[in-house]
N, CA, C and O of each residue as an XYZ file, in Angstrom:
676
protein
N       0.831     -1.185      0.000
C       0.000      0.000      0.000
C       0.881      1.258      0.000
O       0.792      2.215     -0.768
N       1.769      1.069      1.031
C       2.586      2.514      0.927
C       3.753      2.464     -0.647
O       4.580      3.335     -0.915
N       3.505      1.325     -1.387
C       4.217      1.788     -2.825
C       3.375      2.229     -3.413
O       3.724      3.008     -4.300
N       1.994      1.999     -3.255
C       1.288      2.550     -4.152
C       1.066      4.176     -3.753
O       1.074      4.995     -4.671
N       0.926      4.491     -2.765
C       1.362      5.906     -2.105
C       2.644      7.244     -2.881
O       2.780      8.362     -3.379
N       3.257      6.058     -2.474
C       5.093      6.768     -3.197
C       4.087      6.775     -4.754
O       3.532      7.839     -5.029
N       3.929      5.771     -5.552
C       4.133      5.947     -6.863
C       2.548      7.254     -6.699
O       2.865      8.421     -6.928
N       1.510      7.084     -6.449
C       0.986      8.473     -6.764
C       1.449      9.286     -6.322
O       1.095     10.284     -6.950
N       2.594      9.737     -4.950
C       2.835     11.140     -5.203
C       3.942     11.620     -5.914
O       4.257     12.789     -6.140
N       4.626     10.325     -6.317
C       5.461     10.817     -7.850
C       5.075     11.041     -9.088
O       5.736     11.806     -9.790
N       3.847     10.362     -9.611
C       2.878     10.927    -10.312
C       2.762     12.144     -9.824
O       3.418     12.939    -10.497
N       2.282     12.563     -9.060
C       1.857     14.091     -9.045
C       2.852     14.916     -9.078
O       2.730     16.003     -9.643
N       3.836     14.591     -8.565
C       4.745     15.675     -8.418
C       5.181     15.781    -10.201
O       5.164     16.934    -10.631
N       5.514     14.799    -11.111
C       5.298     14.872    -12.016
C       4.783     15.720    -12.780
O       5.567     16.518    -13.294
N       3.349     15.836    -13.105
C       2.248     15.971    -13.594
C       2.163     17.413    -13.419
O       1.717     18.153    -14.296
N       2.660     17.883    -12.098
C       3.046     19.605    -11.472
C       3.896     19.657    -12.212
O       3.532     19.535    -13.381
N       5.030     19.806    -12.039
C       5.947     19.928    -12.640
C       5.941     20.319    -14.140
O       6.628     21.210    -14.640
N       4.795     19.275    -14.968
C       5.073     19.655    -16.296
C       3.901     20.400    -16.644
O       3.986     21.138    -17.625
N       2.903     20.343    -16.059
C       1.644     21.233    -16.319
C       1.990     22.704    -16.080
O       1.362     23.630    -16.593
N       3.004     22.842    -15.286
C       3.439     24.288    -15.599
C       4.424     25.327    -16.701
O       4.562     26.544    -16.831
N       5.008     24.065    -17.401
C       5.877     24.326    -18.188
C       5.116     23.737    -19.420
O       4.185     22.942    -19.551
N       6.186     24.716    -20.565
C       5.412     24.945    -21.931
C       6.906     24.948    -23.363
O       8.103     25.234    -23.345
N       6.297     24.643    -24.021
C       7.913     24.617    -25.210
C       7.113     25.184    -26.374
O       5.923     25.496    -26.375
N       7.814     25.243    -27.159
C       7.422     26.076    -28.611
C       8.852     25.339    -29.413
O       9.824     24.990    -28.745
N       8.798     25.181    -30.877
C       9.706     24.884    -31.471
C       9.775     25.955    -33.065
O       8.959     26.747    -33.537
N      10.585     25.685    -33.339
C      11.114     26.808    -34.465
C      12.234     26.316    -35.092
O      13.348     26.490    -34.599
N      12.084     25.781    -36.017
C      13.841     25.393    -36.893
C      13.921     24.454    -35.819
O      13.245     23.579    -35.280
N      15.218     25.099    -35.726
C      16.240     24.365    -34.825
C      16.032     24.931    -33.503
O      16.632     24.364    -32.589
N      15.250     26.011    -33.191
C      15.406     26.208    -31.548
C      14.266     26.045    -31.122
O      13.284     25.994    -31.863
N      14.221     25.930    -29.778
C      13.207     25.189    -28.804
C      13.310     26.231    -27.675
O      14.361     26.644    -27.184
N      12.109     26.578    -27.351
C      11.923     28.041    -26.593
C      10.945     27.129    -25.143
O       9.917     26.460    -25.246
N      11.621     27.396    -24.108
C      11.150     26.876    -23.103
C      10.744     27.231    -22.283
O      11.553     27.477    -21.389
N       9.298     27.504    -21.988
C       8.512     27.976    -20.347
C       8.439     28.984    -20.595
O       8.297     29.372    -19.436
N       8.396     30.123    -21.324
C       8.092     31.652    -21.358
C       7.266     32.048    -20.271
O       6.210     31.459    -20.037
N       7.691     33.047    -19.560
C       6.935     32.971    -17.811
C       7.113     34.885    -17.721
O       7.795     35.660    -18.392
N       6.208     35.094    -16.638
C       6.634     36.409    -16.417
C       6.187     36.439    -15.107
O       5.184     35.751    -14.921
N       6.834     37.310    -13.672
C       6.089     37.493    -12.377
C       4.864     38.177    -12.052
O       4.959     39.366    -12.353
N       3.908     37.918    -11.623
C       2.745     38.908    -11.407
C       4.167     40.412    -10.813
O       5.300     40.515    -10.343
N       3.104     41.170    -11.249
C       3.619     42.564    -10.510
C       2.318     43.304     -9.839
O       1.124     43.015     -9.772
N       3.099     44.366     -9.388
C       2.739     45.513     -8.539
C       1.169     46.117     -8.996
O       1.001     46.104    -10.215
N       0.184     46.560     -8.306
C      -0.332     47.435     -9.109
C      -0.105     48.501     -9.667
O      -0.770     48.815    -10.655
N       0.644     49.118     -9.294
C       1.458     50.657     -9.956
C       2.738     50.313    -10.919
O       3.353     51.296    -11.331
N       3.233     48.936    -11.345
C       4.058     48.615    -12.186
C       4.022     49.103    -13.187
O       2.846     49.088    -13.550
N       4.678     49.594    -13.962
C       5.230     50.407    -15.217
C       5.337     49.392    -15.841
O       4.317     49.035    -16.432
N       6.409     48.640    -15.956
C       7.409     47.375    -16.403
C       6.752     45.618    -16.028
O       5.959     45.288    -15.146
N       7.123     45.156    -16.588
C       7.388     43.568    -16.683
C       8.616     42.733    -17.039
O       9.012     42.849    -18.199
N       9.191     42.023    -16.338
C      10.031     41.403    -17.494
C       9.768     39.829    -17.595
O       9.338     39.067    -16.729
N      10.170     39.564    -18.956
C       9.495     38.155    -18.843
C      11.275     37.067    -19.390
O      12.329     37.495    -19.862
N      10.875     35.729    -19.050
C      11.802     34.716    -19.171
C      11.729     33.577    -19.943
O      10.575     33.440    -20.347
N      12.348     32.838    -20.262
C      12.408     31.997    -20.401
C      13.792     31.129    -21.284
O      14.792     31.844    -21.347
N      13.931     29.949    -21.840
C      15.341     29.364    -22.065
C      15.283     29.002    -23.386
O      14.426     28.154    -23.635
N      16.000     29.428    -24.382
C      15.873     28.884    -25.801
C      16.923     28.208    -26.088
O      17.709     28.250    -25.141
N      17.494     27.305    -27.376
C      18.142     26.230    -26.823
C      18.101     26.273    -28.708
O      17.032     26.317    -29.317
N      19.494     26.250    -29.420
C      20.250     26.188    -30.554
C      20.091     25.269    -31.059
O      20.869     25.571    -31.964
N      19.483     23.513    -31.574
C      19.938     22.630    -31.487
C      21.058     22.589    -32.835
O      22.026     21.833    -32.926
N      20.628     23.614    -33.820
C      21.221     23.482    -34.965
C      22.897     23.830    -35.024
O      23.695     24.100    -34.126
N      23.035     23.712    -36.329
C      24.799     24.161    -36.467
C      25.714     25.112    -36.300
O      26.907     25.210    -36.013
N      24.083     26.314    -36.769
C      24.082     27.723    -37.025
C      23.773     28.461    -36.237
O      22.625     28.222    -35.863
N      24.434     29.699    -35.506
C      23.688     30.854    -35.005
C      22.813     31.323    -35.282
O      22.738     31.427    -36.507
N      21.723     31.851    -34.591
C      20.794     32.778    -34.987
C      20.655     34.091    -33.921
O      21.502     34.387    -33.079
N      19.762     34.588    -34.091
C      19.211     35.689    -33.159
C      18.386     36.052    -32.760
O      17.613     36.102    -33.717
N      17.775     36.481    -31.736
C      16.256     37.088    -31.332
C      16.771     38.152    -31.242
O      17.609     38.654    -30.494
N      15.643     38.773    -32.881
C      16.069     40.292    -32.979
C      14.868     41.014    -31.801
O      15.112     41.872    -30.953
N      13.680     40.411    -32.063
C      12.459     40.640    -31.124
C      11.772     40.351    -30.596
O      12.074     39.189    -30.321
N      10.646     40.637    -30.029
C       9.305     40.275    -29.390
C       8.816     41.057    -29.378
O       9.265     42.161    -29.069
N       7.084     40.673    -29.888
C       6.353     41.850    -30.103
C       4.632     41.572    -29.147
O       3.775     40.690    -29.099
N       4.742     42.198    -28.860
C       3.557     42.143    -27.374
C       2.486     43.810    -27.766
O       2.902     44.801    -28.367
N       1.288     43.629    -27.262
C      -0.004     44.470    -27.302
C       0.540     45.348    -26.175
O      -0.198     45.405    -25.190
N       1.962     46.217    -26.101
C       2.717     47.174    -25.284
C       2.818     48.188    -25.829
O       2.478     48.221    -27.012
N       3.342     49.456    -25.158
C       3.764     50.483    -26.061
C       4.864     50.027    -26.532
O       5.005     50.126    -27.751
N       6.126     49.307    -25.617
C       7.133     49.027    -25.954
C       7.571     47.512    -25.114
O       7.357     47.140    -23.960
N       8.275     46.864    -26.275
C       8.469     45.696    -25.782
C      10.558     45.390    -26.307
O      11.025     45.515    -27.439
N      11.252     45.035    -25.147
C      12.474     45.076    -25.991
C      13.247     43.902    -25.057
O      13.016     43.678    -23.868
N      14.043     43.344    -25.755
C      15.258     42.730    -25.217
C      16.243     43.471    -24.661
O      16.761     44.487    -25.122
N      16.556     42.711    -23.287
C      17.566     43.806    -22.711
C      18.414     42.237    -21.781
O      18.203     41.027    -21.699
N      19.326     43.158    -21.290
C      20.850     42.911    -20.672
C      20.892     43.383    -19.051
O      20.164     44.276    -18.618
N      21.493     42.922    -18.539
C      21.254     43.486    -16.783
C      22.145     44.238    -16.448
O      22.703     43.992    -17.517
N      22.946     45.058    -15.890
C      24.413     45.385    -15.728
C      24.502     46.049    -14.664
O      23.750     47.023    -14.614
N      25.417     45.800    -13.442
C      25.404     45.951    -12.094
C      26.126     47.371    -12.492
O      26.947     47.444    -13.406
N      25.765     48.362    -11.782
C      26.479     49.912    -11.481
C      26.634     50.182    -10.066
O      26.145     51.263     -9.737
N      27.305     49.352     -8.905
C      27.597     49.838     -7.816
C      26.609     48.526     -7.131
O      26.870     47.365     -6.814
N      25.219     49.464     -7.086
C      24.432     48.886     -6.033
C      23.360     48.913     -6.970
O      22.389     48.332     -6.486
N      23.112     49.405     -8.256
C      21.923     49.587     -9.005
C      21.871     48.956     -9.969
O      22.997     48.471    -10.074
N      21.151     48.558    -10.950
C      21.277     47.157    -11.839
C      20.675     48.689    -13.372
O      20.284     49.819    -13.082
N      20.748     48.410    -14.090
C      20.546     49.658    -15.331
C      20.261     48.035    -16.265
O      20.803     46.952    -16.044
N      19.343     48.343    -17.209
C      18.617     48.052    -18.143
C      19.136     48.421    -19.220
O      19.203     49.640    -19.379
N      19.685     47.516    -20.332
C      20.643     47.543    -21.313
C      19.519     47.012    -22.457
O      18.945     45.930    -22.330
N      19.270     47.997    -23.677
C      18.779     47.782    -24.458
C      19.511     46.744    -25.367
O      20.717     46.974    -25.455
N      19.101     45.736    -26.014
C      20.202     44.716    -26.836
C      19.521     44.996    -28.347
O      18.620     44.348    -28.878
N      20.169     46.058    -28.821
C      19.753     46.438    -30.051
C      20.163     45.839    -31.426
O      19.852     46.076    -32.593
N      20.913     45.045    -30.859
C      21.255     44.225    -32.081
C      19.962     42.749    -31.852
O      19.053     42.474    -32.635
N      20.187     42.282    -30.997
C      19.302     41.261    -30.674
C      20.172     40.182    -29.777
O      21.388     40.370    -29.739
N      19.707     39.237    -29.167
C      20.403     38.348    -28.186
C      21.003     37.811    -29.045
O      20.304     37.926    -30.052
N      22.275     37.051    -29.381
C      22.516     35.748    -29.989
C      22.962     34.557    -29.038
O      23.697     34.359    -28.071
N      21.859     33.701    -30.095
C      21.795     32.565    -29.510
C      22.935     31.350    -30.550
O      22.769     30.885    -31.678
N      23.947     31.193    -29.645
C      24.814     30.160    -30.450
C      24.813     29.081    -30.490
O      24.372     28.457    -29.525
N      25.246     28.491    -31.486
C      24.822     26.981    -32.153
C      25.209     26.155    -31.071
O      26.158     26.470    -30.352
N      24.414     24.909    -30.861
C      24.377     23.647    -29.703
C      24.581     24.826    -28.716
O      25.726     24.949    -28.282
N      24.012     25.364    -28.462
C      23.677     25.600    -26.694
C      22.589     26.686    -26.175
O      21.944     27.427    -26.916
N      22.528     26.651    -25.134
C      21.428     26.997    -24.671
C      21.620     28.864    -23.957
O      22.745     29.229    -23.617
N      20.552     29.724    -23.840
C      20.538     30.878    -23.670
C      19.474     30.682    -22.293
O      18.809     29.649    -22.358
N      19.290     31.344    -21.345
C      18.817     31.374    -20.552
C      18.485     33.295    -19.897
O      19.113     34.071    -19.177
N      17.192     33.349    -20.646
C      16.773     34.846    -20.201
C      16.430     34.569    -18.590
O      15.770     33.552    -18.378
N      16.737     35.211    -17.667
C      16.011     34.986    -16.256
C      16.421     36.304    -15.698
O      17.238     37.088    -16.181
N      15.495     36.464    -14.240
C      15.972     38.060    -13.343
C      18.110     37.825    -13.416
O      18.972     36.945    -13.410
N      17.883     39.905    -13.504
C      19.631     39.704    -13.332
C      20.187     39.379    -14.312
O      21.410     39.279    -14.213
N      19.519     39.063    -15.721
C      20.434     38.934    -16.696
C      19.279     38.829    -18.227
O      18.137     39.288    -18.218
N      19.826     38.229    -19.257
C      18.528     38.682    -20.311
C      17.350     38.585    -19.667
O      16.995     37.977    -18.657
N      16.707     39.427    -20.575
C      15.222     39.108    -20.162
C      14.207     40.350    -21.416
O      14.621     41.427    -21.843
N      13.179     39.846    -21.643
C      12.267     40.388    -22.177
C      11.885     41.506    -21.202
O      12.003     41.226    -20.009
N      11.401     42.850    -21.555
C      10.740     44.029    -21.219
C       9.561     44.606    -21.573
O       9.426     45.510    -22.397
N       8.769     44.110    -20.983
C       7.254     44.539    -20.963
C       7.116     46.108    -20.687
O       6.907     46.407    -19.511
N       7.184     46.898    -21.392
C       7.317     48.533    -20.804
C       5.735     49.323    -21.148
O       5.103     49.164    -22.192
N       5.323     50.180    -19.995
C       4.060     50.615    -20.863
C       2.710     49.895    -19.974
O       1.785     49.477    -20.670
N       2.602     49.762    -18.574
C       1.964     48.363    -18.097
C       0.595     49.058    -18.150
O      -0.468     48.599    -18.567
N       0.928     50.574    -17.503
C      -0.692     51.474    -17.776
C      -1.379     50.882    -16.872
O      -2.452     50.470    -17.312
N      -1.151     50.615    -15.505
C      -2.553     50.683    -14.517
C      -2.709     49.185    -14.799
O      -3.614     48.673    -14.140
N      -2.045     48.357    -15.621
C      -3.070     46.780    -15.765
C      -1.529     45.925    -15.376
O      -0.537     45.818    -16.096
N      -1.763     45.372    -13.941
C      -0.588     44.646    -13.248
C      -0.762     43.531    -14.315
O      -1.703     43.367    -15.093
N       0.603     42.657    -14.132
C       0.516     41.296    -14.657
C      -0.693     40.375    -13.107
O      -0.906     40.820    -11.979
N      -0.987     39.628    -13.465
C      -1.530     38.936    -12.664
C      -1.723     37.570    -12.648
O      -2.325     37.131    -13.628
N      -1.309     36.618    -11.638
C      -0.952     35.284    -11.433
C      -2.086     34.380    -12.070
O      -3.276     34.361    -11.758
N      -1.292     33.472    -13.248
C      -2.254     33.099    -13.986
C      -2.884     33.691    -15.869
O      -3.480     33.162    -16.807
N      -2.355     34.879    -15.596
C      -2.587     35.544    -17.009
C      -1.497     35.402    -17.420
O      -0.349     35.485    -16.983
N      -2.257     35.043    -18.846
C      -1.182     34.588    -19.892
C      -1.105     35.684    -20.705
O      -2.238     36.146    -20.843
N      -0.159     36.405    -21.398
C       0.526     37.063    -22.124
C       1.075     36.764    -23.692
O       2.264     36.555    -23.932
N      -0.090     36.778    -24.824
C       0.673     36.330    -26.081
C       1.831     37.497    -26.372
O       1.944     38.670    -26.017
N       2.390     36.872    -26.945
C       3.521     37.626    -27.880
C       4.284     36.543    -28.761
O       4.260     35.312    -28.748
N       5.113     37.674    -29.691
C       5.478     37.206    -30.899
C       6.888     37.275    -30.948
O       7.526     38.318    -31.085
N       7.522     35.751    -30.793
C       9.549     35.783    -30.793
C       9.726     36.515    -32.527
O       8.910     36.219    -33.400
N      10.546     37.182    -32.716
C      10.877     37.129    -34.114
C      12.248     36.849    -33.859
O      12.680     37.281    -32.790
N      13.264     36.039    -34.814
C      14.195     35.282    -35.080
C      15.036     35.357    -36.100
O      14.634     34.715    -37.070
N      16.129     35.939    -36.266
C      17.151     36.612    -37.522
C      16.455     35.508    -38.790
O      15.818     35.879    -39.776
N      16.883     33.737    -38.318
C      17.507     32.784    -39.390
C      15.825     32.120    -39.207
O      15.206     31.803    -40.222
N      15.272     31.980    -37.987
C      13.979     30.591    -38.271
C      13.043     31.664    -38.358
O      11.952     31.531    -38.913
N      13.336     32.459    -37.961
C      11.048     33.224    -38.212
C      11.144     33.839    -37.039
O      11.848     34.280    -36.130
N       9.305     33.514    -37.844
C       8.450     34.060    -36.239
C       7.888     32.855    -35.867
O       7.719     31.764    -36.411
N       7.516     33.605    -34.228
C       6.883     32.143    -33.638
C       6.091     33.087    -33.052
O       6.376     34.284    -33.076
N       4.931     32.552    -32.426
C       4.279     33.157    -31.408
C       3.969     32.077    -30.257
O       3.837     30.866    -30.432
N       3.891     32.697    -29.182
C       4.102     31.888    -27.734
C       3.132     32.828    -26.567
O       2.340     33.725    -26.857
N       3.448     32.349    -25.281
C       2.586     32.875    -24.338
C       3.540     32.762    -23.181
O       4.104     31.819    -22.625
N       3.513     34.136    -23.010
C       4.274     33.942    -21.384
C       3.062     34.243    -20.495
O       2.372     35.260    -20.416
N       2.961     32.364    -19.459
C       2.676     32.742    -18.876
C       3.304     33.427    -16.776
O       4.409     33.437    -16.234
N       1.958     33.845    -16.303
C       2.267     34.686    -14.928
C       2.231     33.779    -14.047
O       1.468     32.836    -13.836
N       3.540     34.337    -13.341
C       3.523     33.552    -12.112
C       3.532     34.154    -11.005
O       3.710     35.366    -10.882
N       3.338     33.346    -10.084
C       3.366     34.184     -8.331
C       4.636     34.499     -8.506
O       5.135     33.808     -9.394
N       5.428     35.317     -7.990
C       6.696     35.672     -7.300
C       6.825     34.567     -5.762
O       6.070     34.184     -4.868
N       8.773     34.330     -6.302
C       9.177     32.726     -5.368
C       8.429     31.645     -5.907
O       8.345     30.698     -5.125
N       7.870     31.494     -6.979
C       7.619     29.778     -7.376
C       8.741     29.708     -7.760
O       9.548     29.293     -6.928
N       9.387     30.154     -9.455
C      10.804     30.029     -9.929
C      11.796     31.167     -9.851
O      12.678     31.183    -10.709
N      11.776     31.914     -9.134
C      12.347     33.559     -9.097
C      13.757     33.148     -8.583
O      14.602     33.839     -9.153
N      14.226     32.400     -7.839
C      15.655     32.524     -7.009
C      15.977     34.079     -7.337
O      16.488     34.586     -8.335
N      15.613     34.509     -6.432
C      16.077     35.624     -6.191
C      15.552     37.370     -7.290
O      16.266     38.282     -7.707
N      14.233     37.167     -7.383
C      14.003     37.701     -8.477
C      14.163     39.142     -9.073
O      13.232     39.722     -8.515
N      14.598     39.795     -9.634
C      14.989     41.454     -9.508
C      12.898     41.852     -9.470
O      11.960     41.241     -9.981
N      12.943     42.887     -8.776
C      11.627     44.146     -9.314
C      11.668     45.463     -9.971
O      11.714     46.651     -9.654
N      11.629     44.687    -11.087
C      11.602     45.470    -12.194
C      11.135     46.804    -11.926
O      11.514     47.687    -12.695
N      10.292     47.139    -10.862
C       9.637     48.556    -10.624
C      10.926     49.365    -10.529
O      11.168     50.396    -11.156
N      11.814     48.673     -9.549
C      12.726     49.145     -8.709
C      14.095     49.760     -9.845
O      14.923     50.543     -9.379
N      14.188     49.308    -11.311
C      15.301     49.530    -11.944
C      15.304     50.655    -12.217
O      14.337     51.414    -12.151
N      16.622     50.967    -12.631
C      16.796     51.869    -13.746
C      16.757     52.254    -15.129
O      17.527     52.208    -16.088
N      15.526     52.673    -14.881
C      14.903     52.627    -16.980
C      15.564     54.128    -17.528
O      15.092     54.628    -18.549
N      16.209     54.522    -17.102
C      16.561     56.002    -17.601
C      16.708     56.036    -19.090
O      16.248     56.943    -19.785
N      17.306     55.103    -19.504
C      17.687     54.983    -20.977
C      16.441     54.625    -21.852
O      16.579     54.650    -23.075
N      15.387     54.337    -21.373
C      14.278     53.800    -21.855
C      12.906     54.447    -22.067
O      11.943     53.781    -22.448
N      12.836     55.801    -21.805
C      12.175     56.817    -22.284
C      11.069     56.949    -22.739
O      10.939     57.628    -23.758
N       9.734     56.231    -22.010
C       8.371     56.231    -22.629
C       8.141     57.581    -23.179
O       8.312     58.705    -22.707
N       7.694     57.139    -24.337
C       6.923     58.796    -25.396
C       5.995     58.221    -25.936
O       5.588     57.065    -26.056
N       5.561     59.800    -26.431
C       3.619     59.438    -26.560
C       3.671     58.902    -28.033
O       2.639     58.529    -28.591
């Protein structure tokens, strides 16, 4: 009786595990879990995550993502003392052949800019559109999560430095 115990709560733990996670494929890359944290109600910003993964020979790039935002951009993290500044990646991330890229807090990450009074909220999903130098477009869904399910340590985006990033009408 108690194996049959163990094996359902390894089933479940299972079953969690993957019901929260999501893939998308494209060419050769494989875009994994696209996620973003609920935020603030007064949040400006979002940033969203997730892991894309080269399998092919060739480099490519994520020149973009395009989201129902005023502005949506790829960016870079970069420590200034004690303050983290928001690095526009205007060329686009590159993602190099056989290996894997990992957007997360503190380092790449997608920028939801423009939030206008409407928090992310735990559970809402977020379409948007990868665009890709060499495979395309894809479109995907980041979805929201509580803050501390996968965050280790998560930056708040409220809290950065967008100086360089300049909402206009």
């Amino acid at each position: 009786m108690k194996l049959m115990s163990y094996a359902a709560v390894a089933a479940l733990c299972v079953f969690a595990s993957t019901a929260t996670a999501h893939e998308y494929k494209i060419g050769d890359l494989v875009i994994d879990h696209p996620m973003a944290f609920e935020t603030a109600q007064t949040a400006q910003t979002a940033g969203g995550f997730m892991t894309i993964t080269n399998t092919g020979d060739t480099a490519d790039r994520l020149l973009a993502v395009e989201a129902d935002f005023p502005r949506v951009e790829v960016h870079t993290t970069e420590m200034d003392g004690d303050v983290a500044r928001m690095i526009h990646l205007e060329e686009g991330l590159t993602l190099p052949a056989g290996e894997t890229v990992t957007l997360q807090p503190g380092g790449f990450h997608v920028m939801f800019m423009g939030l206008g009074g409407d928090p992310f909220e735990v559970d809402e999903e977020v379409p948007a559109t990868l665009v890709f130098e060499n495979a395309g477009r894809i479109e995907v869904v980041f979805t929201v999560e509580a803050r501390g399910m996968n965050d280790h340590g998560a930056m708040n985006h409220g809290d950065m430095d967008h100086s360089t990033h300049q909402m206009g009408n």
